[in-house]
N, C-alpha and C positions, 0 to 999 in steps of 0.2 A: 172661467174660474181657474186662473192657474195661478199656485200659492206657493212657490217656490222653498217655504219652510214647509208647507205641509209633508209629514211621511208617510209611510207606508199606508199605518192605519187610519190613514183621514180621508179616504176615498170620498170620491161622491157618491150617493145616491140620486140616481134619476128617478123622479115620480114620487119619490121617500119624504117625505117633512124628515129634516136635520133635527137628532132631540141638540137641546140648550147643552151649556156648554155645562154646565153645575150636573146636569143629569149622567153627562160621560165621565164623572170621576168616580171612582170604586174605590171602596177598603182593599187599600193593598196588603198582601199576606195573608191573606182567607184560607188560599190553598197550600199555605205554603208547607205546613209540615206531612199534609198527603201528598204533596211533589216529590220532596226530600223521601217518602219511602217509594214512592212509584219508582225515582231516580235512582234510588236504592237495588228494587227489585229485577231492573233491568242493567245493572254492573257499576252504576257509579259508586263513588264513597259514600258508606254509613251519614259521613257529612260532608255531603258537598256543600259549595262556598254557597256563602248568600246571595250575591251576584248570581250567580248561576241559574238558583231555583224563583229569584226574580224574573230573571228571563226566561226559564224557561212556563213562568207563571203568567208574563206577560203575552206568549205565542200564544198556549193555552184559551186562554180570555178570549184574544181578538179571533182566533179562530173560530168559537164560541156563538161566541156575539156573531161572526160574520154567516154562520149558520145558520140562528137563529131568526137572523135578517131576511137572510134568501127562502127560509123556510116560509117567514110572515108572507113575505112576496107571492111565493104559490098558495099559501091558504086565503088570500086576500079572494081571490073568485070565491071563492067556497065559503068565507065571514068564517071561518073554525079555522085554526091550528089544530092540525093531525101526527100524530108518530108517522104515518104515511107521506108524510112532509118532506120529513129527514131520510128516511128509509128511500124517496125518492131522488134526496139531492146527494146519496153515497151510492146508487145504483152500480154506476160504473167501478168503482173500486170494492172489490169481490169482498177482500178479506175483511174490509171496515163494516159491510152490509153482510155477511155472514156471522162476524161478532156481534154485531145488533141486532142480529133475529135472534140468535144462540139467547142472547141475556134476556130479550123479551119473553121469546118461550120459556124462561127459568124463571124468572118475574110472574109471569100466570100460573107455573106450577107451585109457588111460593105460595102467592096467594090461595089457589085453592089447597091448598094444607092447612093451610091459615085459619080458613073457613070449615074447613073438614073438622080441626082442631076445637075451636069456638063451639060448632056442633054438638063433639062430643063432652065438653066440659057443661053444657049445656043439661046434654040426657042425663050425666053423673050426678048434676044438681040435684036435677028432677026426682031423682030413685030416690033421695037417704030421707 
């Protein structure tokens, strides 16, 4: 299989069914005006070019997706996709799998406030 236009993002997958080619186009600009402040909150300009937060919307994506991919791959034994998935394919890079437990842990404590919350507007009802 060797496609001399293909680039970066057109790798093979072995073992993978390829989706169609209609399924690999996305609405471009989804992300773009939460790039522009991420872009923002790590020192670029208030606005940076279009250009720019294309690209850096397009790394984004395929990174994404190719995560995604390899996550499918290990849950494939298993028939489930797990957050233990991903947590397994950032293992070796400390800081990525430290910010992703930190946000999970805060994500469960969210929710049970959440629940705590609902509770008590719950007993309030109850009493009047």
């Amino acid at each position: 299989m060797n496609n001399s236009s293909a680039g970066p993002s057109s790798k093979a997958r072995v073992g993978v069914s390829q989706p169609s080619e209609n399924s690999l186009k996305r609405k471009r600009g989804m992300f773009q005006k939460d790039l522009q402040h991420m872009m923002y909150g790590f020192g670029d300009d208030s606005n940076p070019l279009p250009e720019t937060v294309s690209l850096v919307e397009d790394i984004v994506v395929d990174y994404v997706t190719d995560m995604v991919h390899k996550a499918q791959d290990i849950a494939t034994k298993r028939g489930k996709l797990l957050t233990e998935d991903f947590l397994f394919l950032i293992r070796k890079d400390l800081p990525k799998l430290n910010r992703c437990t930190e946000l999970l842990s805060m994500n469960e404590e969210l929710k049970q406030a959440r629940k705590a919350f609902e509770v008590d507007e719950e007993k309030l009802a109850s009493h009047q």
